[in-house]
TIMI-2910 file (N, C-alpha, C, CB; in pm, 1 decimal, decimal comma, always signed):
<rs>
+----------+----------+----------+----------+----------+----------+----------+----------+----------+----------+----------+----------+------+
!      n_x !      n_y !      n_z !     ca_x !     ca_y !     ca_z !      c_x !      c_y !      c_z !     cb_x !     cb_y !     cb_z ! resn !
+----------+----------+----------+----------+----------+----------+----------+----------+----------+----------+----------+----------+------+
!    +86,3 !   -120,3 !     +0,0 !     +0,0 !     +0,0 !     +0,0 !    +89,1 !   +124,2 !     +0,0 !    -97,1 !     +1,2 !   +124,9 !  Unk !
!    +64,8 !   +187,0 !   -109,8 !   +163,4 !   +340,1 !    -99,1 !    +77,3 !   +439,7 !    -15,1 !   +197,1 !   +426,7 !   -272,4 !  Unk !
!   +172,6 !   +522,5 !    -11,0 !   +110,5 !   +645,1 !    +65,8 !    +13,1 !   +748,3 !    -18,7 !   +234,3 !   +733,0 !   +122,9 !  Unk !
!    -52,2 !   +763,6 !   -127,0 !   -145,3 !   +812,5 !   -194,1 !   -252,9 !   +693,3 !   -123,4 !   -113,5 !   +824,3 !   -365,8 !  Unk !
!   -256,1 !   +584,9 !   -163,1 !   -355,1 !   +491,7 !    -93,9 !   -419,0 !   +508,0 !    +14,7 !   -311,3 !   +393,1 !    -69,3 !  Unk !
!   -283,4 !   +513,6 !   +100,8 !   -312,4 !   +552,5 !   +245,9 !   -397,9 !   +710,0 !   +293,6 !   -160,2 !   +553,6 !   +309,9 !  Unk !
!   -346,0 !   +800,1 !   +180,1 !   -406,1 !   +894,6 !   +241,4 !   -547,1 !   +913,6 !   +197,1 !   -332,7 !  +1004,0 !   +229,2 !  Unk !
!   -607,3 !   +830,0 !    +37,5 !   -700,7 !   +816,3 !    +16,8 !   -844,9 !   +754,6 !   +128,3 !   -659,3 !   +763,8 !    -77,3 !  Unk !
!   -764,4 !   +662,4 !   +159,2 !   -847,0 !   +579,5 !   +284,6 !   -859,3 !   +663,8 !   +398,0 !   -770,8 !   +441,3 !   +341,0 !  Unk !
!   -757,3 !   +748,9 !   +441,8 !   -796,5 !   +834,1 !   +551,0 !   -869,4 !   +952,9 !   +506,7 !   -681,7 !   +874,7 !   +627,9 !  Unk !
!   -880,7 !  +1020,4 !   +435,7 !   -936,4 !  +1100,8 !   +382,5 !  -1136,6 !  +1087,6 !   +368,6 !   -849,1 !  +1096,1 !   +261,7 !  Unk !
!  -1193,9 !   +939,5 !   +326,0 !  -1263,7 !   +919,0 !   +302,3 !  -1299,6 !   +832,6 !   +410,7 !  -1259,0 !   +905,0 !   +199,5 !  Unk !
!  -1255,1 !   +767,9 !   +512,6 !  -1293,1 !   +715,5 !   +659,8 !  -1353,9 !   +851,4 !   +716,3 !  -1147,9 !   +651,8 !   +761,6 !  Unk !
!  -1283,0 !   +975,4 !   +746,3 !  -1278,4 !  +1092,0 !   +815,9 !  -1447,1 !  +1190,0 !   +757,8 !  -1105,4 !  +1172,2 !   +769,5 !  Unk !
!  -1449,2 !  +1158,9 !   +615,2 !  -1542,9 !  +1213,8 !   +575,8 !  -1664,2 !  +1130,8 !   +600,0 !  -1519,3 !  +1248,9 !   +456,2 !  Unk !
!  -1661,9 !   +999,0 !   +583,5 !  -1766,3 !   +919,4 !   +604,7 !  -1839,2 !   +923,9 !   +733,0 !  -1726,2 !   +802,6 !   +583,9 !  Unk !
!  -1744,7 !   +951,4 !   +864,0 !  -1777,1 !   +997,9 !  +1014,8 !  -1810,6 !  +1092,7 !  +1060,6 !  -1706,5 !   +993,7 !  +1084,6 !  Unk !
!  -1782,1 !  +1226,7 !   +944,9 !  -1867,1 !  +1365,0 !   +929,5 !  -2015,1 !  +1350,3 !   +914,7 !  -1822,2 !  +1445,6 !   +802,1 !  Unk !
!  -1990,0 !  +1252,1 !   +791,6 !  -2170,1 !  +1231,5 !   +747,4 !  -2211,1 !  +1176,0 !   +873,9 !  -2220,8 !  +1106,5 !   +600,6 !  Unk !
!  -2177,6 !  +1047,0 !   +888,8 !  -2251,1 !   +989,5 !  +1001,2 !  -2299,4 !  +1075,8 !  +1141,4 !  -2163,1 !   +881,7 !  +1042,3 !  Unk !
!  -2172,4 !  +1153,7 !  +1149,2 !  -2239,1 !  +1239,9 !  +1276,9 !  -2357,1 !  +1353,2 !  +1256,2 !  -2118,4 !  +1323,4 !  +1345,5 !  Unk !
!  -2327,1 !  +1418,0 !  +1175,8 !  -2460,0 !  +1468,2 !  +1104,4 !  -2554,0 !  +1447,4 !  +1072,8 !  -2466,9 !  +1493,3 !  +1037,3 !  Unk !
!  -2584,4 !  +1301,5 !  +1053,8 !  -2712,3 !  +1223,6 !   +961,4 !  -2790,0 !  +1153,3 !  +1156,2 !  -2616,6 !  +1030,2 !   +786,5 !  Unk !
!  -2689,7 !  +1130,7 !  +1274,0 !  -2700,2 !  +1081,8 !  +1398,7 !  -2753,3 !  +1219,4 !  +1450,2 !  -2562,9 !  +1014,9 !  +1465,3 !  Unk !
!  -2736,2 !  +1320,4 !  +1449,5 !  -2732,1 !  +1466,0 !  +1493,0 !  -2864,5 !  +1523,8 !  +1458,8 !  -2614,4 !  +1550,2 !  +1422,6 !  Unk !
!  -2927,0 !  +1440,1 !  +1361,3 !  -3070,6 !  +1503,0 !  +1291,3 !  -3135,9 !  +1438,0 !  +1336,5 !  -3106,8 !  +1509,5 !  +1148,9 !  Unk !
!  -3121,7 !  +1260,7 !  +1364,3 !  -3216,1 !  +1224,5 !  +1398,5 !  -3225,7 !  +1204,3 !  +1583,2 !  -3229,6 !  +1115,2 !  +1308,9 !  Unk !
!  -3182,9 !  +1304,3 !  +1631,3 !  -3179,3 !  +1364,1 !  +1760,4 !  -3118,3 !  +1258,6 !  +1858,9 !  -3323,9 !  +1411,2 !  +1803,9 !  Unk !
!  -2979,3 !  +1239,2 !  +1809,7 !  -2924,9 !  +1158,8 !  +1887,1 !  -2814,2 !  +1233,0 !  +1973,6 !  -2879,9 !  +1050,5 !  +1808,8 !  Unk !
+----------+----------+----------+----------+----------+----------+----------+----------+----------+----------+----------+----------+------+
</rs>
């Protein structure tokens, strides 16, 4: 795994946990 890879995967973990907290945040959690 190179480091473009790596930062791809962190990049899009980090964003995916944005949504989630937001989408948890609406439905009044």
């Amino acid at each position: 795994m190179d480091i473009t890879t790596l930062g791809w995967v962190a990049a899009l973990s980090s964003f995916t946990l944005s949504i989630a907290m937001v989408v948890w945040g609406r439905n009044g959690m």
